[in-house]
C-alpha positions in Angstrom: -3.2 -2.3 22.1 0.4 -0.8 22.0 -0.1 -0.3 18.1 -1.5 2.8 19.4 1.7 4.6 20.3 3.2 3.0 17.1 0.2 4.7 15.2 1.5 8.2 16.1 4.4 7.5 14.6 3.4 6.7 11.1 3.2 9.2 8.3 0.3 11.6 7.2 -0.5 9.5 4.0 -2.7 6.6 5.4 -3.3 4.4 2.3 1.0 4.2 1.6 0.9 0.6 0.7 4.7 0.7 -0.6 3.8 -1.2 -3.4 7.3 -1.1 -5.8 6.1 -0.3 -9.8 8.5 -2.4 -12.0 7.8 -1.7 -15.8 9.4 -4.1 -18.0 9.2 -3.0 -22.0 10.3 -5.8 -24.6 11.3 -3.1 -27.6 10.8 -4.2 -31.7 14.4 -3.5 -31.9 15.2 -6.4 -29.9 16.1 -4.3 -26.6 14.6 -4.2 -23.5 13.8 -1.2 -20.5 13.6 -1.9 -17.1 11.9 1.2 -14.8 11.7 0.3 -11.1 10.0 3.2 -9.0 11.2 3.5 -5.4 12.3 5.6 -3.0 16.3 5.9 -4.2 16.9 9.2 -1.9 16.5 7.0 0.9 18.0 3.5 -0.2 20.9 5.5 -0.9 20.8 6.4 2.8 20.6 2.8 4.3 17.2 4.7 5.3 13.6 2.8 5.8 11.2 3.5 2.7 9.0 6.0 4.7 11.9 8.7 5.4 10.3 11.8 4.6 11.4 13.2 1.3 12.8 16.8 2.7 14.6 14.6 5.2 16.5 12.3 3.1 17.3 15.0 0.6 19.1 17.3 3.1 20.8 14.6 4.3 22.0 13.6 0.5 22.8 17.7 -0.4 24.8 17.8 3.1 27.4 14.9 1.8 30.6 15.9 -0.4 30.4 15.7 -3.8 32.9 12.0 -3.7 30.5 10.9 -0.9 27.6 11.3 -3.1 28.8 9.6 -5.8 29.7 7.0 -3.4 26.3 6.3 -2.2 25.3 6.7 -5.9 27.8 3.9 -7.0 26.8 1.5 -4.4 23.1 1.8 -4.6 23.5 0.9 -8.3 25.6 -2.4 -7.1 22.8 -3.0 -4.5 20.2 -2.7 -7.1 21.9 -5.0 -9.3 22.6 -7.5 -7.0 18.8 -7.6 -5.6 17.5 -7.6 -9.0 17.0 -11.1 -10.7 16.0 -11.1 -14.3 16.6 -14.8 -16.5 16.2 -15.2 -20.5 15.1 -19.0 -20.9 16.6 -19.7 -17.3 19.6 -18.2 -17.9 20.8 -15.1 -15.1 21.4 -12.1 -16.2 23.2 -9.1 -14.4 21.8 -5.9 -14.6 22.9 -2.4 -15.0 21.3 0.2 -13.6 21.1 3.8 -14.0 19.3 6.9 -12.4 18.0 8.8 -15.4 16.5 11.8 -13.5 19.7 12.2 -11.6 21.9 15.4 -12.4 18.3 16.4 -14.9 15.1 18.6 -14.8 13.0 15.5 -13.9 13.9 15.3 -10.7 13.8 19.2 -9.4 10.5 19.0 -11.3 9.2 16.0 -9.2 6.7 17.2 -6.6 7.9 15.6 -4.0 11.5 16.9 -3.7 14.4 14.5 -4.3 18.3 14.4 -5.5 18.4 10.9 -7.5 14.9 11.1 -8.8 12.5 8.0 -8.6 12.9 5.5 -11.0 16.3 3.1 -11.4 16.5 1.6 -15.2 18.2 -1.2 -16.6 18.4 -1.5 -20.7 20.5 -4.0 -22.6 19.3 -6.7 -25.4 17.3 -9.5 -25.6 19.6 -12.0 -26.2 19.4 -14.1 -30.0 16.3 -17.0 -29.6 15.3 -16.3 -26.2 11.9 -17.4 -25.9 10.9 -16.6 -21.7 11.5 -14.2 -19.3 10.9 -14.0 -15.7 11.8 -11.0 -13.5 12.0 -10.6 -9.3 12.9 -8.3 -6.5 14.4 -9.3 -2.8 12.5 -9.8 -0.6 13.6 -5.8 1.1 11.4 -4.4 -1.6 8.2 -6.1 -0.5 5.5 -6.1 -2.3 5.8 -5.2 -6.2 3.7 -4.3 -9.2 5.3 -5.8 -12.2 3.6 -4.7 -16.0 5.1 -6.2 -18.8 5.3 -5.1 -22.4 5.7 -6.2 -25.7 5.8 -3.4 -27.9 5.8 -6.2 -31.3 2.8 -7.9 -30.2 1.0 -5.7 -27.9 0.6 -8.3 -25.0 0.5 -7.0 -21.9 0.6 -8.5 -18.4 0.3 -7.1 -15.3 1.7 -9.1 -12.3 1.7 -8.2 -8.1 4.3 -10.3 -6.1 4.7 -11.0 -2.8 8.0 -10.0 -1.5 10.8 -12.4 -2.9 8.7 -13.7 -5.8 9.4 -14.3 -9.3 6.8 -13.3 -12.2 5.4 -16.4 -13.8 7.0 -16.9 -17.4 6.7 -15.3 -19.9 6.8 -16.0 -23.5 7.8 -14.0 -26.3 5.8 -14.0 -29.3 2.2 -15.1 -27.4 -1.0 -13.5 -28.5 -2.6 -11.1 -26.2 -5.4 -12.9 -25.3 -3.4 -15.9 -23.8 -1.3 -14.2 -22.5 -3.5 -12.0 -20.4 -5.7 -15.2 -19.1 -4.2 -15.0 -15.8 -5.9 -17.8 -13.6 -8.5 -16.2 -11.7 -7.8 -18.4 -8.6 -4.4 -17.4 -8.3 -5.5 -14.3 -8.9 -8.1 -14.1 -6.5 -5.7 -15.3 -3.9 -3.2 -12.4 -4.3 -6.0 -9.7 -3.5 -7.1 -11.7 -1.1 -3.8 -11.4 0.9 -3.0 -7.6 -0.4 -6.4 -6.6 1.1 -5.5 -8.3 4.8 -1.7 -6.9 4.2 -3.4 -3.5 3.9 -5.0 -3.8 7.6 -2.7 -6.1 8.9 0.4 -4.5 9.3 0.1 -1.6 6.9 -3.4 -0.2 7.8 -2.6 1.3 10.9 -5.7 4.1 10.5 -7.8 1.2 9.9 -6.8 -0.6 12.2 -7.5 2.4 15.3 -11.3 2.7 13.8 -11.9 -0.8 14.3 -10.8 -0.8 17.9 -12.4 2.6 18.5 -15.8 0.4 17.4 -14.6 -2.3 19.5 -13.5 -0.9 22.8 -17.6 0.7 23.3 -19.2 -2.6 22.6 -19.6 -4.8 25.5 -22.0 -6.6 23.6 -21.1 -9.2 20.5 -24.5 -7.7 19.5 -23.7 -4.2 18.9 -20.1 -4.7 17.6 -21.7 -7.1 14.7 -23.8 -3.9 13.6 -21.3 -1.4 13.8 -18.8 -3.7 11.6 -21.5 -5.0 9.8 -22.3 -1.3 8.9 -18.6 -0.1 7.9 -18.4 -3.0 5.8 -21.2 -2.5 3.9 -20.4 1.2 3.3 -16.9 0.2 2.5 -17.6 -2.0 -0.1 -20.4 -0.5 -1.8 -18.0 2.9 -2.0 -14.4 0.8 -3.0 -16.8 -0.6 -6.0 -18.5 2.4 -7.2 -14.7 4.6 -7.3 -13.2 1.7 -8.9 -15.9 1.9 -11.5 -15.4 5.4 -12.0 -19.0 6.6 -10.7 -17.6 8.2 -7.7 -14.3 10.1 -6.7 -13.2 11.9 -4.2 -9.5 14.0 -3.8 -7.3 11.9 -1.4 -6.5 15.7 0.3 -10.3 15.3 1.0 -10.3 11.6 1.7 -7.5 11.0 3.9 -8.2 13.8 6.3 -11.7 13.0 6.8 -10.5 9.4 7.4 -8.3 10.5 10.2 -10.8 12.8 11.8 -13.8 9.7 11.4 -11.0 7.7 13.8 -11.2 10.4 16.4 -15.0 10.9 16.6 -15.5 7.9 17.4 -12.9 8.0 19.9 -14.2 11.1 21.4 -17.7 9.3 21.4 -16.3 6.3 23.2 -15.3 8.8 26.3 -18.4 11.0 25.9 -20.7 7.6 26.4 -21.1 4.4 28.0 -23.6 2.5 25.8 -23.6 2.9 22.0 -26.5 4.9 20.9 -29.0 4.4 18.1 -27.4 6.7 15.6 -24.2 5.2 16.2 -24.1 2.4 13.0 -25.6 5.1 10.8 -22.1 7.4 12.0 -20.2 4.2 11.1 -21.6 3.7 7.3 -21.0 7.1 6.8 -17.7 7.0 7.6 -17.3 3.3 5.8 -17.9 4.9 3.1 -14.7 7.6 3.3 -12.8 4.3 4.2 -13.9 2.8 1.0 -12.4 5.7 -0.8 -9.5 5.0 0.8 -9.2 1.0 -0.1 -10.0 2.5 -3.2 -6.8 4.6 -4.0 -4.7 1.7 -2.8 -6.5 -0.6 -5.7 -5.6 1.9 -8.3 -2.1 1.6 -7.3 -1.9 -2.4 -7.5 -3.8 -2.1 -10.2 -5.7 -5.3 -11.9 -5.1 -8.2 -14.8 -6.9 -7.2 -17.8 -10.0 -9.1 -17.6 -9.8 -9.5 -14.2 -11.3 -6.3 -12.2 -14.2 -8.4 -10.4 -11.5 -11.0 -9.2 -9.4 -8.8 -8.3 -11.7 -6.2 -6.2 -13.7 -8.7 -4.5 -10.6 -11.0 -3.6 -9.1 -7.5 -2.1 -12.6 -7.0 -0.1 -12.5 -10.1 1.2 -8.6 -9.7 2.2 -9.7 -6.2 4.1 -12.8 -8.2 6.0 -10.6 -10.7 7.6 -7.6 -8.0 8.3 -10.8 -6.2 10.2 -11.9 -9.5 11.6 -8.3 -10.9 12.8 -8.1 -7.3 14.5 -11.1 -7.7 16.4 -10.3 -11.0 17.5 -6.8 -9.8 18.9 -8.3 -7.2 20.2 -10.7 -9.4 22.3 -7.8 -11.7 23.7 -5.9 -8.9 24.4 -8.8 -7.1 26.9 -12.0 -8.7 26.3 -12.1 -11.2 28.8 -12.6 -8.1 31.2 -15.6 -6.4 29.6 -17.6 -7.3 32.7 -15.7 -6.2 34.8 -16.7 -2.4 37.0 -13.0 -0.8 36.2 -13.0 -2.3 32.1 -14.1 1.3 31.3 -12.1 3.3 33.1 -9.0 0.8 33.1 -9.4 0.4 29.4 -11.9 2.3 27.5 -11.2 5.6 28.0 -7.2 5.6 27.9 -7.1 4.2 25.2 -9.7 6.1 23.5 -8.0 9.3 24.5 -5.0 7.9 22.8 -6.8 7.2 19.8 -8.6 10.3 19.9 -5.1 12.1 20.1 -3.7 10.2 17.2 -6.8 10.4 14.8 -6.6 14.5 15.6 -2.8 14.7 15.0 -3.5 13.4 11.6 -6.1 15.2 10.5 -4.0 18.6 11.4 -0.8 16.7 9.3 -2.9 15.8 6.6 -4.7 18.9 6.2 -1.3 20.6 6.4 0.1 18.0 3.4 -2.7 18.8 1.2 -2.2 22.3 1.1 
């Protein structure tokens, strides 16, 4: 239950899955473009990957001129070292530049930022190669790789684990092989991106959950209120990935947070769980779904492989939800019967909740505007 206190701490964007986008673009002049989007600003710094923008750009504009092009130097070296692209097997070194920094792009980008967003590496393909794999270290976690080949049009979209290597590719393939990704291993991937996205990186997810939890002293009632968010959840995360519904994430993502303190609040204003309570919960499963939603469209999916994909992510969310409940029940369910469980447990830790859930509807409110 300390991921409480921990929760406060997070940013206002819920649904940040810090998913790195790596574009990879095989030219018909026999070159090659590599754009990886991250947060440079802060790598620059030594700083984590949620730094605030303003924070890590006054910190960059406060350095001297040679100390900036220090950091700039070695954050090129790092990137280069932590990149790891091979032609037929072979290692290559990359080079990479910042091409928003010192330009328009990046006092145009709306979030502010010095060195701009995207790091890119060109060079040539060299004579005869026929494969081509691509990976990040492990310190950019999870990545988005899309692959190009502007002389045959294939395509391939690829999301890695941390550490891992794309699969091969091979230059000259036809589309349609080469975008027959196996649907088990892709299946697999979403399955552990969607119990990554509750377990560790869904921390507003993960407070709703025990908010359902800590009022049910019955197996009973917990099953319908989780039975009821996931239902909403995964009717809504399959009608916005369709494109039948779509909501703003300044609408979403506040509404989310303040759905995490009602049922806070409702924990302290009541003992039992009342009829209307699972009714409360789809609605608000359905806001959640919204949310999963937005994090799909950021992984993206394998051309041909969107059901895969979405109900191997679904899946991955249910047992994130499910592994929480269970951790939650080892942690403090073995005292549910006992007369101080509610005033021991239930309500200071729903007033924590309840403050957390409120702080983030004020921040997120505030973001949006």
């Amino acid at each position: 239950m300390g991921l409480l206190l921990f929760g406060a701490t997070r940013p206002a964007v819920a649904h940040n899955l810090s998913v790195t986008q790596t574009l990879v673009i095989f030219k018909t002049d026999g070159t090659y473009l590599i754009d990886i989007r991250m947060h440079l600003d802060a790598l620059a710094l030594g700083m984590s990957a949620d730094t605030p923008a303003e924070a890590a750009v006054d910190a960059l504009r406060g350095l001297s001129p040679e100390d900036l092009q220090k950091r700039v130097d070695d954050l090129a070296s790092m990137l280069s070292h932590r990149t790891r692209i091979r032609f037929d097997d072979i290692k290559q070194r990359p080079q990479p530049t910042f091409p928003e920094y010192h330009t328009t792009l990046a006092a145009s980008s709306p979030e502010p930022t010095v060195l701009g967003t995207t790091a890119r590496s060109e060079g040539r393909v060299p004579e005869n190669a026929k494969t081509f794999r691509i990976g990040l270290s492990r310190a950019f976690g999870m990545t988005q790789v899309t692959i190009v080949e502007e002389g045959t049009g294939v395509v391939q979209k690829h999301l890695l684990s941390a550490g891992e290597d794309t699969p091969t590719f091979s230059f000259g393939g036809s589309p349609t092989a080469a975008n027959a990704a196996d649907w088990r291993e892709t299946f697999g991937r979403y399955i552990i991106a969607g119990f990554e996205h509750i377990i560790p990186l869904g921390i507003d997810h993960i407070l709703f959950v025990l908010g359902l939890f800590l009022l049910s002293t019955k197996l009973s009632s917990l099953l319908w209120q989780i039975s009821a968010f996931t239902i909403a959840h995964s009717i809504s995360l399959a009608l916005a990935m369709g494109g039948v519904v779509s909501l703003p994430a300044g609408i979403v993502e506040p509404l989310i947070a303040l759905s995490i303190a009602y049922v806070a609040i409702e924990n302290i204003a009541t003992k039992n769980m009342k009829p209307w309570r699972p009714f409360v919960v789809f609605a608000f499963g359905l806001l959640h779904g919204m949310g999963f939603a937005g994090v799909l469209m950021e992984l993206g999916f394998p051309q041909g492989q969107f059901a895969t994909a979405l109900v191997g992510f679904n899946l991955g969310v249910e047992f994130g939800q499910l592994s929480v409940v269970a951790i939650a029940f080892l942690a403090v369910g073995w005292f549910q019967k006992k007369d101080w469980y509610r005033a021991a447990v239930v309500v200071p830790q729903s007033l924590l909740i309840a403050a957390v859930g409120l702080y983030w509807t004020v921040e997120r409110i505030a973001a949006a505007a």
